[in-house]
Structure formats: structure tokens, C-alpha cells
C-alpha positions in Angstrom: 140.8 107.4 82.3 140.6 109.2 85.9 136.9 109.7 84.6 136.1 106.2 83.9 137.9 105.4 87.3 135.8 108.1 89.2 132.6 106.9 87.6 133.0 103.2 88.6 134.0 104.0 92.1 131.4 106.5 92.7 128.8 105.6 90.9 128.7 102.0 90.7 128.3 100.9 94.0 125.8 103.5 94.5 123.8 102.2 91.7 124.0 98.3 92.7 123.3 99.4 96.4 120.0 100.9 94.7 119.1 98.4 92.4 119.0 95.3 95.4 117.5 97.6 97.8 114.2 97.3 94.9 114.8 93.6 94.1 114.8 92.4 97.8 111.7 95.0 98.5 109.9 92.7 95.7 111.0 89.8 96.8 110.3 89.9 100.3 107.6 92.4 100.8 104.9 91.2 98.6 105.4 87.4 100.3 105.7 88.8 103.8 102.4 90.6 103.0 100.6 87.5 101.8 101.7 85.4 104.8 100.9 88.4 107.1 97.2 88.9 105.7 96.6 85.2 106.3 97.3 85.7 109.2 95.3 88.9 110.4 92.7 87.0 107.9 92.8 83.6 109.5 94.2 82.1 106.6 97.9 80.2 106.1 98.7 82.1 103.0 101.3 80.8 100.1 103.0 77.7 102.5 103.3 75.0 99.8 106.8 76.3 97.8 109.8 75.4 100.2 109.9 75.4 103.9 107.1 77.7 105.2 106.6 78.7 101.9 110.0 80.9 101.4 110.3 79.9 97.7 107.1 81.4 97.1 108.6 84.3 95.5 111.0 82.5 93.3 107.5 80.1 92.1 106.1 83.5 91.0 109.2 85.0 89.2 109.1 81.8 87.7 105.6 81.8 86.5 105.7 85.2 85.6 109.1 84.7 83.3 107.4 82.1 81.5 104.0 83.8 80.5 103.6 85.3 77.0 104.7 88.6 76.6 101.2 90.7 75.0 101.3 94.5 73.5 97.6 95.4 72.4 97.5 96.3 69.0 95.9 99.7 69.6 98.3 100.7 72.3 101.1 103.3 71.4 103.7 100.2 71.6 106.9 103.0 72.1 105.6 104.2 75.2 103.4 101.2 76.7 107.1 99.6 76.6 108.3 102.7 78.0 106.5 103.2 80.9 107.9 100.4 83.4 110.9 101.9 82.9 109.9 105.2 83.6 107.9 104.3 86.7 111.1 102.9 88.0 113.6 106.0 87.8 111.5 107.4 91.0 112.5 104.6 93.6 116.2 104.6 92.0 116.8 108.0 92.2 115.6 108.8 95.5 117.7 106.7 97.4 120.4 108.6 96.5 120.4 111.4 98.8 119.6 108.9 102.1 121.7 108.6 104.1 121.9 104.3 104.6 124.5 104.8 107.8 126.7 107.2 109.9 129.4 106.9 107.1 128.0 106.3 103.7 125.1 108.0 101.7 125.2 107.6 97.9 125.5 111.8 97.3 125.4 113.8 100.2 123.6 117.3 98.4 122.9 120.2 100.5 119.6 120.4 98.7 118.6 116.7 100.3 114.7 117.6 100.8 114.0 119.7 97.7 115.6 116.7 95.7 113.2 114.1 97.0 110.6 116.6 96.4 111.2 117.2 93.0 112.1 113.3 92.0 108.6 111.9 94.4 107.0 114.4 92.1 108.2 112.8 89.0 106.7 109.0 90.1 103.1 109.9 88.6 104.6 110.7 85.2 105.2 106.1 85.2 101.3 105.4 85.5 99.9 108.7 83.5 101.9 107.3 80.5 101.2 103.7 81.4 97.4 104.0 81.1 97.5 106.5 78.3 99.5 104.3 75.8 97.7 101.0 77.0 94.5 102.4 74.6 91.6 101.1 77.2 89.5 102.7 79.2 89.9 101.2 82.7 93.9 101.7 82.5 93.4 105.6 80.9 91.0 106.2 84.5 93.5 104.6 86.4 96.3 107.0 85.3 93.9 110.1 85.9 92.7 109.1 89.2 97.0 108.3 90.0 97.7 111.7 88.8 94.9 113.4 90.7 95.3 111.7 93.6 99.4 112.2 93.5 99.4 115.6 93.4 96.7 116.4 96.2 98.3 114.0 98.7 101.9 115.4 97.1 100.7 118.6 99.2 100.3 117.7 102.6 103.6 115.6 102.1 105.3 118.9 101.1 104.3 120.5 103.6 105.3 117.9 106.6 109.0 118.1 104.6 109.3 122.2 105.0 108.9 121.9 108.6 111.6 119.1 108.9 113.4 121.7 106.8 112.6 124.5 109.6 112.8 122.3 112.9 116.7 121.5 111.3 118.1 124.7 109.7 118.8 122.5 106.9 118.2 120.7 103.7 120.2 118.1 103.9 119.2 114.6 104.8 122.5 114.2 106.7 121.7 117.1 109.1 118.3 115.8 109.5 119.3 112.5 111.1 121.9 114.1 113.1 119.7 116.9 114.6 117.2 113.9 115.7 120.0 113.0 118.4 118.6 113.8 121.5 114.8 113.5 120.5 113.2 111.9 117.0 111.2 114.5 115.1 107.9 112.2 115.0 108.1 113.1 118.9 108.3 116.3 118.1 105.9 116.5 115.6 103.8 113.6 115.7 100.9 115.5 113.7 103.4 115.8 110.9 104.1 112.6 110.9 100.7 111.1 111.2 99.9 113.4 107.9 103.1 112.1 106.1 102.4 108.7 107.0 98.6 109.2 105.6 99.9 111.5 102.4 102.5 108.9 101.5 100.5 105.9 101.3 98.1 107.6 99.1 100.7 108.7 96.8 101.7 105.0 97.1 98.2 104.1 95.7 97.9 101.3 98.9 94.3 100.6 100.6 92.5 102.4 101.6 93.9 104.8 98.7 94.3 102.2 96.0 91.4 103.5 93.1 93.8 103.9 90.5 93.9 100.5 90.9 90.3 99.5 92.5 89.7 95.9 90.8 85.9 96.5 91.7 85.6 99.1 88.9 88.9 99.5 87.1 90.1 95.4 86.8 93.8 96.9 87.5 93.9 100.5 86.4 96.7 101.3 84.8 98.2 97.8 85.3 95.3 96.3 83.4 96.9 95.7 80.0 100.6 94.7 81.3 101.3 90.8 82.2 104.0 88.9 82.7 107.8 89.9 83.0 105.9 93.8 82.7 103.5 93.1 85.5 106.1 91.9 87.6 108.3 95.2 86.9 105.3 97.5 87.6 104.0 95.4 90.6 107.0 94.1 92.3 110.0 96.5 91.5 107.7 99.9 90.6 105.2 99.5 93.5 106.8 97.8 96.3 109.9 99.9 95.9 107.9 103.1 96.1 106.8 101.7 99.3 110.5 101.0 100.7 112.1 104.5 99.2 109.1 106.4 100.8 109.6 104.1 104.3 113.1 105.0 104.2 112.6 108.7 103.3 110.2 108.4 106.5 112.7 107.0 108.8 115.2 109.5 107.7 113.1 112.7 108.5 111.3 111.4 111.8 112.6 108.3 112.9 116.1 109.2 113.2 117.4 107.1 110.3 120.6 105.1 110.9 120.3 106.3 114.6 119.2 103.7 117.5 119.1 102.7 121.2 122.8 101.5 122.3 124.7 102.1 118.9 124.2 103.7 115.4 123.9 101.4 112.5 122.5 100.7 109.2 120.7 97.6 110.9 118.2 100.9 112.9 117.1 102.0 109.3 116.2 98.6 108.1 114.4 98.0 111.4 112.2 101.5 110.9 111.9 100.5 107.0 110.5 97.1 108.1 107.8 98.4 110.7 106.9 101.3 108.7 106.3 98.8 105.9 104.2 97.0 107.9 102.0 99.8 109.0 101.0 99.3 105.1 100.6 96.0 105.0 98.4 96.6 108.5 96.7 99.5 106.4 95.6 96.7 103.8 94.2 94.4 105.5 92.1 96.5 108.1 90.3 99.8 106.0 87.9 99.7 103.2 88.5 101.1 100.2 87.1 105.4 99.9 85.4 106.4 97.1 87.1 109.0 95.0 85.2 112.1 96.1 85.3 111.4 99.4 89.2 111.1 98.4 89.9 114.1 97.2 87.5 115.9 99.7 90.0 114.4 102.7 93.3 116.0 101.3 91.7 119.4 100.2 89.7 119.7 103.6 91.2 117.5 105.8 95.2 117.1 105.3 96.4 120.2 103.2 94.6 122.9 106.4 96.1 120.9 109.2 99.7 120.7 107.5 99.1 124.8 107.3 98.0 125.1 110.4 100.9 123.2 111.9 103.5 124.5 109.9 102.2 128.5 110.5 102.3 127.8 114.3 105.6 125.9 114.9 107.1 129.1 112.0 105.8 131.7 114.8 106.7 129.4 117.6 110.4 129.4 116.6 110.3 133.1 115.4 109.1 133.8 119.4 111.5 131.7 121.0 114.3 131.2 118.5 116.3 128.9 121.4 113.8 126.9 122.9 110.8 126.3 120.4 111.2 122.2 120.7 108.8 121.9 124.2 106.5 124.4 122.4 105.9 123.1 119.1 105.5 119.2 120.5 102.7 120.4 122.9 100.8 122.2 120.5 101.6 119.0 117.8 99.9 116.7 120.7 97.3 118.8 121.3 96.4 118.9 117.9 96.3 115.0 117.7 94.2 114.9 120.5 91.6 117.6 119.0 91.9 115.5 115.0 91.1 112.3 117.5 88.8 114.1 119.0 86.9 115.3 116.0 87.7 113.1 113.5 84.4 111.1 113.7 82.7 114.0 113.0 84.7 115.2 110.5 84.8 112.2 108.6 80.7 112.2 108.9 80.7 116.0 107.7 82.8 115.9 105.3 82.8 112.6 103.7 79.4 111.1 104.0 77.2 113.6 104.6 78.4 114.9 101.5 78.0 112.0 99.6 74.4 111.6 100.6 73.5 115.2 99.7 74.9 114.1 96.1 73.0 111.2 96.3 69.7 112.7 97.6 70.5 115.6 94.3 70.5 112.9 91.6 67.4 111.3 92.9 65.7 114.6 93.2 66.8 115.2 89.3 65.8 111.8 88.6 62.1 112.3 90.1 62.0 116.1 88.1 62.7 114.5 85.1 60.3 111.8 85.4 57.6 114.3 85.9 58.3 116.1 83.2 57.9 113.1 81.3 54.0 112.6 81.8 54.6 111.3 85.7 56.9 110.2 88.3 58.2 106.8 87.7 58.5 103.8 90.6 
């Protein structure tokens, strides 16, 4: 009985606190999104449902609960029913090591980071088996380009979490926010946090990094086959809570987390959750979509040698001074932001378009070799 008893004390809450942390994420974000994108778009954006529009969300549930329920017929119906489900164990799990105030974190482990390491990691497993079972095309090159893309960005993102890991002495989440007391660790570091912010939101899939989804040539990706009550799992819940657990891992390891101005609350975290949010939102409605080379060519040459860099220099800065390595490693973490500013118009022109014209400029010279070899070249 003192099982049972421990179970629904310790667990329950913890597990309620996780599951409305999701439902309000996909009932407010993707609304707050639409009405925000009006607005940067000159638009009004859903205002008919309720005052200002506020019962939008409850229209779509609605409309969404209503619509018929489809499984192709070639799709592998155990695991295209399994997937949603899957997907979601990523944005439920992680939240269990943050810490939501001074007083209360669902399980405090002394192994905080390597946990949300190794459950991030397990979020492309979801959308691999979601294309795969779905049986078409468009949602099979969805899940590819998710799983490719997840684990190049999941790099860079690893690497910005060891060196929270070194600047604290400390894996656990706890530790993190309380060594931030004095000075928040995107101060600090704001290189690493520019390259988790960038990492994250193309493990997220969000624009400019959404081609697993890129309606243009994939309809939805791996969302293509799911609709109603489905859609709005792997949309709303899946999608838009990936984007709140990965804010509120963010405001954990660099924002100071519960932490504030004037007094320490829970009301800080949602505050840091809410802007970093809408540095997505922001994200969306300002950058075109990349192409999938030029992708995979910005983690691999871009990201993963700058989180090295950074992480091999602020390593020997603390091994040199051991007391004071905080002035240090923040000047060189500037510097560097000012020489990626610097050079990141050329960088961008290097390695991402002049690149793409070179492949471009081989496939027409193929084109014209072949054609000659044909009798001629061809118009």
C-alpha cells in the first residue's frame, strides 16, 4: 500500500503538471502564432471565434474532433497508430528533470543534462516511424530528412550542453540555475547560446529548418497521411510541445530558469519560455526556407567547428585560471560573435551558395556532355 501511496504522491502530480504544460502549449501557441504573423504580415489573423478571436483554438479542436478518422490501407496500421504516441514520450519526459521553481522539480537526478540528452535524442524515433508506416513517398522523405537533420543539429546542441556542464561543475539542472546567480550563462556564453538557439530550432523542424515538412515538395512530410484527432496530436501536442520543453530546457541552462530581477519565481521561467517562443514564431515569419544541402552543409561546416572551437578554448581557459575563467571565456565568446557577424555573409556565400551553383553549373555541364554525345548539343 505504501507503494501505491508513494506512486500517487510522487508521480501523479508530476505527470498532470506535464501533461497541461503540452495541452496549454497547443492551445495557446499555435493561436498566438497566427494572430502574431498577421500581424508582422499585415493581416488580422483568426478574430471571428469569441472576443478577439480567443475561442479560436477551441473552433479547431472542435473541427478537428469531428473529422473522419483515415488509416491508408497500405500503411503498417500497428505502427502508423503508434507513432503519435511515441512522438509524444520526448516532451513528457523531459520536463522531468527541470526544475519549474526554487522548491519543486518533478526528479531532481544528478545526471540532469545527460538525461535530456539522451531523451531529446529519442524525439526523431516519433517521425522516422511516422513516415515509414504511413506507406507514401512524401511522408517516408519527410522522416529521412527529420532524422538527418536531428542528428546533425543534435551535435552542436551537445556540445553547447557540455560546456554548461563545465562552466557549473555539474550535471544537474538544479546546480545550473543556481550557479547562474550572479550572471546568466547566455552572458557568459552568448556564442553558445546563439548555436543552441539555432541547433534547437532545427531539431524542432521550424522555418527556416522545416523540410521534413516543406509543403512546396513534401505536402506535410511525415504529417502527410495523419488528419484529424492524429493531426492535432502530432501538430499541436507533439510539435508545439517540443517547442515549449526545448524553450524551457533553454531558460534553465542560460537564462537562469526560475531566477529573476526582484524575486525568484516560477512566473521568470514562463516569462523566458514565452519570449524564447517567440523568437520562433519571429523565426517563421521573417527567413525563407534552406534547401537541404545547404542544410546539412551549415551544421557540418558551420555549427559543429564553432561549438569545438568554443568549447576547446573556454576547457583550456578554466584549466589556466581554474578561479577566475568567467571574464575570460565571455570575452573570447563576444569576440567570436563579433567575428561569425563579421563573416557570416561570406560564409553563408562560400559555403552555401557558391556551393550550390558549382552543383548546378556540374549538372548543366553533364547535361551539355551528354547531348553531344548524342549527335549534338541540344537548346
Amino acid at each position: 500500500m505504501s507503494s501505491v501511496t508513494d506512486f500517487l504522491v510522487n508521480f501523479l502530480p508530476g505527470f498532470v503538471l506535464a501533461l497541461m504544460v503540452i495541452i496549454l502549449s497547443a492551445v495557446i501557441f499555435p493561436f498566438a502564432a497566427r494572430r502574431i504573423l498577421g500581424f508582422m504580415g499585415d493581416r488580422l489573423g483568426p478574430n471571428r471565434v469569441g472576443p478577439q478571436g480567443l475561442l479560436q483554438p477551441f473552433a479547431d479542436f472542435l473541427k478537428l474532433f469531428i473529422k473522419e478518422d483515415v488509416t491508408p490501407s497500405q500503411a503498417h496500421r500497428m505502427l502508423f497508430l503508434l507513432a503519435p504516441a511515441v512522438a509524444l514520450v520526448t516532451p513528457m519526459l523531459t520536463q522531468v528533470v527541470i526544475p519549474f521553481g526554487e522548491d519543486y522539480t518533478i526528479a531532481d537526478l544528478n545526471i540532469g543534462l545527460i538525461y535530456i540528452v539522451a531523451v531529446g535524442a529519442f524525439s526523431v524515433l516519433g517521425m522516422l516511424i511516422a513516415g515509414w508506416a504511413s506507406n507514401n513517398k512524401y511522408s517516408l522523405v519527410g522522416g529521412l530528412r527529420s532524422a538527418a537533420q536531428m542528428i546533425s543539429y543534435e551535435i552542436p546542441l551537445i556540445l553547447t550542453i557540455v560546456l554548461v556542464a563545465i562552466l557549473t561543475g555539474s550535471l544537474s539542472l538544479n546546480k545550473v540555475v543556481i550557479a547562474q546567480d550572479s550572471v546568466w550563462f547566455a552572458a557568459i556564453q552568448p556564442l553558445a547560446f546563439i548555436i543552441y538557439v539555432i541547433a534547437g530550432v532545427a531539431e524542432l523542424n521550424r522555418t527556416p529548418f522545416d523540410l521534413p515538412e516543406a509543403e512546396s515538395e513534401l505536402v506535410s512530410g511525415y504529417i502527410t497521411e495523419y488528419g484529424g484527432m492524429r493531426f492535432a496530436f502530432l501538430y499541436g501536442l507533439v510539435e508545439w510541445g517540443n517547442v515549449t520543453v526545448w524553450a524551457m530546457a533553454g531558460s534553465t541552462l542560460f537564462l537562469g530558469g526560475w531566477r529573476g530581477p526582484f524575486f525568484n519565481s516560477s512566473i521568470w521561467l514562463a516569462v523566458k519560455v514565452l519570449a524564447m517562443v517567440l523568437v520562433i514564431i519571429w523565426f517563421w515569419a521573417t527567413f525563407p526556407r534552406l534547401q537541404i544541402d545547404q542544410l546539412m552543409a551549415f551544421a557540418w561546416k558551420v555549427l559543429i567547428p564553432l561549438s569545438l572551437l568554443n568549447l576547446a578554448a573556454t576547457s583550456a581557459f578554466i584549466l589556466i585560471w581554474p578561479d577566475n575563467f568567467l571574464l575570460p571565456t565571455a570575452i573570447l565568446s563576444w569576440a567570436l560573435i563579433a567575428l561569425f557577424i563579421l563573416f557570416f555573409p561570406r560564409i553563408v556565400r562560400r559555403i552555401l551558395l557558391n556551393t550550390r551553383l558549382k552543383l548546378l553549373a556540374t549538372r548543366r555541364m553533364t547535361t551539355v556532355i551528354s547531348g553531344t554525345g548524342k549527335g549534338g548539343i541540344r537548346s
